[in-house]
C-alpha positions as a printed NumPy array, in Angstrom:
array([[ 37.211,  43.664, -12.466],
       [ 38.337,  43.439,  -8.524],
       [ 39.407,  40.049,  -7.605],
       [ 38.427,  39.572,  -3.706],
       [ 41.348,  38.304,  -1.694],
       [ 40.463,  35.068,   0.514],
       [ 40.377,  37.04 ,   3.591],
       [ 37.873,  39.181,   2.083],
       [ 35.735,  36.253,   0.804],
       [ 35.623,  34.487,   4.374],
       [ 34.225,  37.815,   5.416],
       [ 31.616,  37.409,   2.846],
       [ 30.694,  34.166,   4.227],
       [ 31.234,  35.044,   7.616],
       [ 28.599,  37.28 ,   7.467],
       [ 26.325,  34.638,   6.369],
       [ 26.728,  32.638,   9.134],
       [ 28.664,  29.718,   8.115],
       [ 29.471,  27.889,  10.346],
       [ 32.635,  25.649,   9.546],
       [ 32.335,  21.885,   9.438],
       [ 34.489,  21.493,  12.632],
       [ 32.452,  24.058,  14.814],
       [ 30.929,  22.953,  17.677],
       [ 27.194,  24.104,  15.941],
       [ 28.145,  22.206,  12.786],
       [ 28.437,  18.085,  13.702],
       [ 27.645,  15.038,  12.67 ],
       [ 24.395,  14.655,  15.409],
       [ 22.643,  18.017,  13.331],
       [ 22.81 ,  15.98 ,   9.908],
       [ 20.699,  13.2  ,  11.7  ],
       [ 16.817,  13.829,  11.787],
       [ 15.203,  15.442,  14.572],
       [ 11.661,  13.893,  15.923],
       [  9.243,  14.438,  17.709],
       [  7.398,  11.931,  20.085],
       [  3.572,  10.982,  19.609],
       [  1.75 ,   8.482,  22.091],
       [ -1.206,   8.459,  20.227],
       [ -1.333,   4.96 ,  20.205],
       [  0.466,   3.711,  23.219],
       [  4.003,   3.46 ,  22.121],
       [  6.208,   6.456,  20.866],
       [  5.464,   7.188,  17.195],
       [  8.51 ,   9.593,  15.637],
       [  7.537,  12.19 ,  13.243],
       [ 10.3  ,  13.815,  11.109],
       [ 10.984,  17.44 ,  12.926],
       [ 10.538,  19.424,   9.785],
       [  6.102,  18.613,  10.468],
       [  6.564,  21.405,  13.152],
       [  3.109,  22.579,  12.197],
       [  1.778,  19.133,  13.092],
       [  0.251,  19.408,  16.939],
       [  0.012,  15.971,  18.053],
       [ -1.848,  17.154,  21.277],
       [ -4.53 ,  18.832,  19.352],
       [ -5.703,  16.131,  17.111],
       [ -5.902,  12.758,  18.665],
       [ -6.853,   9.466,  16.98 ],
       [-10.339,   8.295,  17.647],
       [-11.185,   4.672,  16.122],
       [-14.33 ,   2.851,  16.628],
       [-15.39 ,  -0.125,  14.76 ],
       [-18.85 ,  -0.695,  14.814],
       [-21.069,  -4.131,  14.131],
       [-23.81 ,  -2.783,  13.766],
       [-26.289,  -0.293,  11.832],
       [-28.33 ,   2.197,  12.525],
       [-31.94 ,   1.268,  13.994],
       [-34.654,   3.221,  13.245],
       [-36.805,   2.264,  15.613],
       [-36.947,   3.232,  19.388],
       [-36.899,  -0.337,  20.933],
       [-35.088,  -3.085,  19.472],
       [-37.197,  -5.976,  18.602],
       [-35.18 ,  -8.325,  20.816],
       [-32.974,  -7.959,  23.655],
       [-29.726,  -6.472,  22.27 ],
       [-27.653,  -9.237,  22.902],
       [-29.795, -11.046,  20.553],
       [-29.323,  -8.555,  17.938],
       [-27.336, -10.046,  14.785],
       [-24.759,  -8.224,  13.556],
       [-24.097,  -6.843,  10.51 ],
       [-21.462,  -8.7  ,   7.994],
       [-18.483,  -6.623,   7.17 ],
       [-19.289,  -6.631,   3.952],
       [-22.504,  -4.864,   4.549],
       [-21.074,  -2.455,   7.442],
       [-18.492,  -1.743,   4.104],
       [-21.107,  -1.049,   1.605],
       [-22.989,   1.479,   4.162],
       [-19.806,   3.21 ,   4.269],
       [-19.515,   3.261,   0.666],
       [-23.247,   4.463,   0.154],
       [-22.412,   7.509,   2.06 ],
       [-19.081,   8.331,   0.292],
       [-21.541,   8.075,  -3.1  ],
       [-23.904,  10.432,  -1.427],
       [-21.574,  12.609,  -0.891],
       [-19.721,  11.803,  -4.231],
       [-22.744,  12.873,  -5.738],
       [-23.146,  16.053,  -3.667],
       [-26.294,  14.952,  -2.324],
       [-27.515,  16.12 ,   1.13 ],
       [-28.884,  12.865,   2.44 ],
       [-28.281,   8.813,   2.135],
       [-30.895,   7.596,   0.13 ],
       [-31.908,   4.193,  -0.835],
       [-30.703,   4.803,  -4.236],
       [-27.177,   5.175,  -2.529],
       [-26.747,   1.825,  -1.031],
       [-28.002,   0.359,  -3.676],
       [-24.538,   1.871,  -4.831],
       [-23.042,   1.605,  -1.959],
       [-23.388,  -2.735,  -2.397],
       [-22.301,  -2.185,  -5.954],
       [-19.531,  -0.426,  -4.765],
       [-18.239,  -2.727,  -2.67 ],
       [-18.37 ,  -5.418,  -5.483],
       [-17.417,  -9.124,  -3.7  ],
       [-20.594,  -9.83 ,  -1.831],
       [-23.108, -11.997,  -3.223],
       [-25.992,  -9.182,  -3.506],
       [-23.875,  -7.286,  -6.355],
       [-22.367, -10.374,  -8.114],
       [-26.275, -11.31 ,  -8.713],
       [-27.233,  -7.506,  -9.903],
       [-24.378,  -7.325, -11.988],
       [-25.476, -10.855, -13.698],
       [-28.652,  -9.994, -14.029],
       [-26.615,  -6.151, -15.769],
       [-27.787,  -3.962, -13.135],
       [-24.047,  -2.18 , -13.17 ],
       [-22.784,   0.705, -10.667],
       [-22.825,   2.918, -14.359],
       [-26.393,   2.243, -15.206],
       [-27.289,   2.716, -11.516],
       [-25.662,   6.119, -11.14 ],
       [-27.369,   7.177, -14.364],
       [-30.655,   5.964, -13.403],
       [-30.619,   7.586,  -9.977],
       [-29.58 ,  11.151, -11.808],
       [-32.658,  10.107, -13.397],
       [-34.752,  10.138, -10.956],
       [-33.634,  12.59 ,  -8.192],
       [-31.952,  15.045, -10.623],
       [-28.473,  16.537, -10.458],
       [-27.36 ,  18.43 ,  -7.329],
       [-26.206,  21.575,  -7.055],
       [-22.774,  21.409,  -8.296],
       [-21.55 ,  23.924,  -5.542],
       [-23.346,  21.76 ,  -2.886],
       [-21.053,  20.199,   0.009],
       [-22.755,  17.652,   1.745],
       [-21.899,  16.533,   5.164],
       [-19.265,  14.225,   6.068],
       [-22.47 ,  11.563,   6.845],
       [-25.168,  12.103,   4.834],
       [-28.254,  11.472,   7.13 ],
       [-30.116,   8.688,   5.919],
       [-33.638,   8.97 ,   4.498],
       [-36.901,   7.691,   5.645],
       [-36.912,   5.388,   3.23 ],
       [-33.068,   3.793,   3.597],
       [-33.905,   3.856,   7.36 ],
       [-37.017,   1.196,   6.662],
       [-34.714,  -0.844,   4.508],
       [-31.967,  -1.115,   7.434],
       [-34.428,  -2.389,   9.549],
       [-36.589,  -4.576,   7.001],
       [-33.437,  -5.972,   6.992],
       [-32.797,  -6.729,  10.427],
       [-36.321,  -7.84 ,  11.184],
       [-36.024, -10.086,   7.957],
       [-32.968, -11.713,   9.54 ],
       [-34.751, -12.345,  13.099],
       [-37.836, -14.174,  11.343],
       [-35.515, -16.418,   9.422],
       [-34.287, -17.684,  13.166],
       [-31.139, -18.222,  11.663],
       [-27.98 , -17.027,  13.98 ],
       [-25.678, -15.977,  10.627],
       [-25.028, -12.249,  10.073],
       [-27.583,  -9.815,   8.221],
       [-25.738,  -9.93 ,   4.768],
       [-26.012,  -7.36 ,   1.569],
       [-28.458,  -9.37 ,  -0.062],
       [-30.646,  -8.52 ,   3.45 ],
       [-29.611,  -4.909,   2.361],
       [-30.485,  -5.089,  -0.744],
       [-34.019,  -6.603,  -0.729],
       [-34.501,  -4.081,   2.282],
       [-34.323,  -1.725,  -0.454],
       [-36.981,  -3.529,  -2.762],
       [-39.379,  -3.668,  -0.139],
       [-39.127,  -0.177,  -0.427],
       [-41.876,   0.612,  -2.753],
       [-41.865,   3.88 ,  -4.873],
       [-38.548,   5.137,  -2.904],
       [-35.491,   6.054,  -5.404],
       [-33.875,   2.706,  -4.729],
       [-36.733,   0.69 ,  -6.155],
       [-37.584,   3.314,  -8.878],
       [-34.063,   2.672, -10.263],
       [-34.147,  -1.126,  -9.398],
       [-37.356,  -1.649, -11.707],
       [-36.212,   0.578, -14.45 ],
       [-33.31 ,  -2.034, -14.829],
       [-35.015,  -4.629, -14.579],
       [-35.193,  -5.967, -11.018],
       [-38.492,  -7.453, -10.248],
       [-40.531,  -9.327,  -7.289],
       [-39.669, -12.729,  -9.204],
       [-36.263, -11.788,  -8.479],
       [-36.614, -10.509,  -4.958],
       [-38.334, -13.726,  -4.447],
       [-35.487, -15.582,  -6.087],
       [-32.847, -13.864,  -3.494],
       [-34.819, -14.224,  -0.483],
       [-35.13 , -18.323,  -1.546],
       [-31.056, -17.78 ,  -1.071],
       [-30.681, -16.121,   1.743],
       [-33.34 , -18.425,   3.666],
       [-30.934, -20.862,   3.448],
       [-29.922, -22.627,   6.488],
       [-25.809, -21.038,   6.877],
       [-26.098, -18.389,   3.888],
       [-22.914, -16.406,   4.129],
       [-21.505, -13.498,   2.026],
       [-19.473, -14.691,  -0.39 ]])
């Protein structure tokens, strides 16, 4: 077998563009990561070079954080800057309900959702009581495939599911609930939560009774939240 002489073999490589170690092309800056500059955000972010496909200009960063929920009705029932505001905990288990809509590849936010959605979130004060009283996120999703069915498996819902009739009237049960109380603390999950009770015959309070949620209960709660300072836990 031919032996290639070293001339021939830095011909070989040659032609494969090395370039040698002392070239101008090959130094010590080209090792070093390339980046790019992002002012999404006010100051220069630096992305690795090698995300070349990443267009900073075409996909900006919008973040809003919102206090409140939505309100079904066209009027407020008091001027908005007497409006309580939702407690993050709540504003969190909205989110949540709508992720579990979706989860569950159904096309709207139902009142059987944040019931999960609370659940979910698991610290507040509404879902510590459910889950002592073993009203559990597992015997909740069961009970709602119960009662609405399974969706179609090759269903994609929306990225926010729109909320029912029914979920919409528990939202602002809530709210109204908190106004008559004349208290100035935040509309909790418990507000949430017997917003969905007073939901009669909806999915929320179908799967609430099944499990054993009742008006002595509700009544029970609402004793709690009527409480001069009541704040999620």
């Amino acid at each position: 077998m031919a032996v290639q002489s070293p001339s021939t073999a830095s011909k070989g490589i040659n032609q494969l563009n090395y370039q040698k170690p002392n070239s101008p092309v090959f130094s010590k800056n080209s090792l070093e990561p390339k980046f790019l500059q992002c002012k999404w955000l006010g100051t220069p972010i630096k992305f690795p070079l090698h995300y070349k496909n990443f267009k900073p200009n075409n996909c900006p960063i919008r973040a809003t954080v919102s206090f409140s929920l939505p309100y079904g009705k066209p009027e407020p029932p008091v001027p908005i800057e007497k409006i309580p505001k939702w407690s993050s905990k709540a504003i969190k288990s909205f989110s949540l309900a709508e992720l579990e809509a979706r989860k569950l590849k159904y096309p709207t936010t139902g009142t059987e959702a944040l019931l999960m959605g609370i659940l979910i979130e698991g610290t507040n004060f509404a879902s510590k009581y459910l889950r002592a009283n073993s009203i559990t996120l597992f015997k909740v999703r069961e009970e709602t495939i119960k009662v609405l069915g399974k969706a179609n498996y090759y269903f994609f819902s929306p990225m926010q599911p729109p909320l029912t009739e029914d979920a919409q009237k528990a939202l602002d049960w809530a709210l109204e609930e908190k106004l008559k109380s004349g208290d100035n603390g935040e509309i909790t999950t418990t507000h949430l939560l017997l917003g969905v009770w007073s939901q009669q015959g909806s999915p929320g309070y179908k799967v609430l009774a099944a499990l054993g949620f009742n008006d002595e209960k509700a009544k029970e709660l609402k004793n709690v939240i009527s409480e001069p300072g009541f704040v999620e836990d």
